[in-house]
C-alpha positions in Angstrom: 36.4 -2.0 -3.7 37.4 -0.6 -6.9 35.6 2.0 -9.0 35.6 3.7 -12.4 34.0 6.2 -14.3 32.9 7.7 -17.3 31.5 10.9 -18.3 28.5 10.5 -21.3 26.6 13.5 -22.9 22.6 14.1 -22.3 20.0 16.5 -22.6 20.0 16.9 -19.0 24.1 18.0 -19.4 27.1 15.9 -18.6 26.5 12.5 -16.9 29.2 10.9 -14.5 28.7 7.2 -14.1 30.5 5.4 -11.8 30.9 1.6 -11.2 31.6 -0.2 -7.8 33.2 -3.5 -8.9 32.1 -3.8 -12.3 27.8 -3.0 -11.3 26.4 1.1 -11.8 27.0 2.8 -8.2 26.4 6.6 -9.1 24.7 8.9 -11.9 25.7 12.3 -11.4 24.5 15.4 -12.8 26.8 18.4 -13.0 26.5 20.4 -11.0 24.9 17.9 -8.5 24.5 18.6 -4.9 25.5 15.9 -3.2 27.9 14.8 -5.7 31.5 13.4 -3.9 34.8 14.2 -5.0 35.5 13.2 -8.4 38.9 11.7 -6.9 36.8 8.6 -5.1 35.1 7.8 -8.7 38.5 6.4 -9.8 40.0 5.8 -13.3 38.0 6.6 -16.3 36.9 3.8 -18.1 34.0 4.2 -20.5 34.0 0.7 -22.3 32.8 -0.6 -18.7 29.2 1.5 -19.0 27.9 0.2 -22.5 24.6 -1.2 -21.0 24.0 1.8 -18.9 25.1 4.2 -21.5 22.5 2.4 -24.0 19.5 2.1 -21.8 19.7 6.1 -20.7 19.8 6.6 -24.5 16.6 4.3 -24.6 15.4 6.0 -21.9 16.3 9.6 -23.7 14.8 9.2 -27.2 11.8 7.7 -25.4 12.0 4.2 -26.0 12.5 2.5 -22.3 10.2 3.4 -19.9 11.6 0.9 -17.2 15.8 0.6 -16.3 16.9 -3.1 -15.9 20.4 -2.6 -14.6 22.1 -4.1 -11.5 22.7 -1.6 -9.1 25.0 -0.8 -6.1 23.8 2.4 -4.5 26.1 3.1 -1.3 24.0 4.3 2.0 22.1 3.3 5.3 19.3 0.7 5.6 16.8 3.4 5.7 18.2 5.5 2.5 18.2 1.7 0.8 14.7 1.7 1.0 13.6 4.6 0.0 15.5 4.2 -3.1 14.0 0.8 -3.7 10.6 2.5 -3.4 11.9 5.5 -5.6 11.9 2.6 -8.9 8.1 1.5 -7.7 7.1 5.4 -9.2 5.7 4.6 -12.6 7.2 6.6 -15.7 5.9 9.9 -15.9 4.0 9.2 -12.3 5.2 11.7 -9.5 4.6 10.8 -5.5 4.6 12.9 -2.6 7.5 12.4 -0.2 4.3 11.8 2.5 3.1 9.4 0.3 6.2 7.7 -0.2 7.0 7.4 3.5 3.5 6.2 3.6 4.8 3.3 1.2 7.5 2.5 3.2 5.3 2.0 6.3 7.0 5.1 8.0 4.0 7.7 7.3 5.8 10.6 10.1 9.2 10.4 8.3 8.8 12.4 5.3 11.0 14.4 6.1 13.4 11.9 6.3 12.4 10.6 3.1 13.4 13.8 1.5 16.6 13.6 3.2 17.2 10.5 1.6 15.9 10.9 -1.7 18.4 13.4 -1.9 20.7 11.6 -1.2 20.4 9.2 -3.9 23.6 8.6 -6.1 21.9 7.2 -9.4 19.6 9.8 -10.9 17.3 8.8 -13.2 17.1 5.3 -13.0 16.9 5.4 -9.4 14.1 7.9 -10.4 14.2 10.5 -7.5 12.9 13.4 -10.1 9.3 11.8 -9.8 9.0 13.1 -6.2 7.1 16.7 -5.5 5.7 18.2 -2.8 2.3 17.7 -1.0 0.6 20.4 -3.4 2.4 18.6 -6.5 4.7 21.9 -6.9 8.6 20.7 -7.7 10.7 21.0 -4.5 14.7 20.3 -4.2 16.6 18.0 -6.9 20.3 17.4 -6.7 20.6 17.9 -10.0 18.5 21.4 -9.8 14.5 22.2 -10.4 14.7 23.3 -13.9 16.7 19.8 -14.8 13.7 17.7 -12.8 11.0 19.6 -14.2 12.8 18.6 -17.8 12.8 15.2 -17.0 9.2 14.9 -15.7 7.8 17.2 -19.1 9.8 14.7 -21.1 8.0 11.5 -19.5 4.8 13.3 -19.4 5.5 14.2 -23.2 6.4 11.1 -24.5 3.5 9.1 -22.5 1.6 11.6 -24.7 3.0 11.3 -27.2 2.6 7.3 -27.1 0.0 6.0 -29.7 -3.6 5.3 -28.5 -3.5 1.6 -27.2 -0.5 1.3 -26.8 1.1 -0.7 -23.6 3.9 1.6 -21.3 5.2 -1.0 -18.5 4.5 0.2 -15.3 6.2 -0.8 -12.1 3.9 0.1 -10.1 2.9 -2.3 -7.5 6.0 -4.4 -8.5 9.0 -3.9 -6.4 12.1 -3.5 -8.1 10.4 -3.9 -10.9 11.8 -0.6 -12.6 15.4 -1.9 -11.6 17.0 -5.1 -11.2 18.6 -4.7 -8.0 21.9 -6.2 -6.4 21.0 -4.3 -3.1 
């Protein structure tokens, strides 16, 4: 297995990507909670992250409202698929984690969904931020609660911003829709 990084600006702070044999493995906010040792990313290598570096601009300036990236996310079964549910939350949509353990077909384990959700290693496109609490308030974000709120008033924002008419993809109802998936 052999990884590399790169470390790209945003208006969410510093993002460390890292690569698992050549496909995206890890977005990382800093500070991030559950982020490992920088030592496991490997050598830096930021010509290997032009795709990924130009869709989160996309994704930034408003322009992509879907990622289609390969993706090699790291964790158990059960973590799996709640990330693969994570990319069926449409852009600028939010979820509860009851209703997303609903989706899964595991309706008691939201608490478990939580516990997985935050442990997901690529923020943003594997779009974690879009999950909330029962009552809709914001609850726990590796990256913190004033970064997730940013990112959900920035999709809210430029939904609204979005001329009259105008088509947003959606992935709801379409899984791995917001992703293309190698997992």
């Amino acid at each position: 297995m052999h990884r590399t990084h790169t470390v790209i600006d945003s208006p969410v702070g510093p993002l460390t990507l890292v690569a698992t044999d050549g496909t995206l493995s890890g977005i990382y906010m800093d500070p991030h909670r559950h982020r490992p040792a920088q030592e496991t990313f490997g050598p830096r290598d930021p010509g290997a992250f032009g795709q990924v570096a130009e869709q989160l601009g996309e994704y930034f300036a408003g322009d992509r409202k879907e990622f289609t990236l390969p993706l090699a996310p790291e964790g158990t079964d059960f973590q799996r698929t709640v990330w693969r549910a994570l990319c069926d939350i449409p852009y600028g949509g939010t979820l509860s984690y009851g209703e997303l353990a609903a989706r899964i077909g595991r309706p008691g384990a939201a608490r478990a969904v939580g516990l997985a959700n935050g442990r997901n290693p690529i923020s943003i496109v594997v779009p974690c931020h879009r999950v909330v609490g029962s009552a809709g308030q914001l609850t726990g974000y590796g990256g913190g609660i004033e970064r997730k709120r940013h990112l959900l008033d920035f999709e809210r924002g430029a939904l609204a911003a979005q001329p009259t008419g105008t088509a947003v993809p959606s992935s709801a109802g379409r899984p791995g829709a917001a992703a293309t998936t190698l997992w």
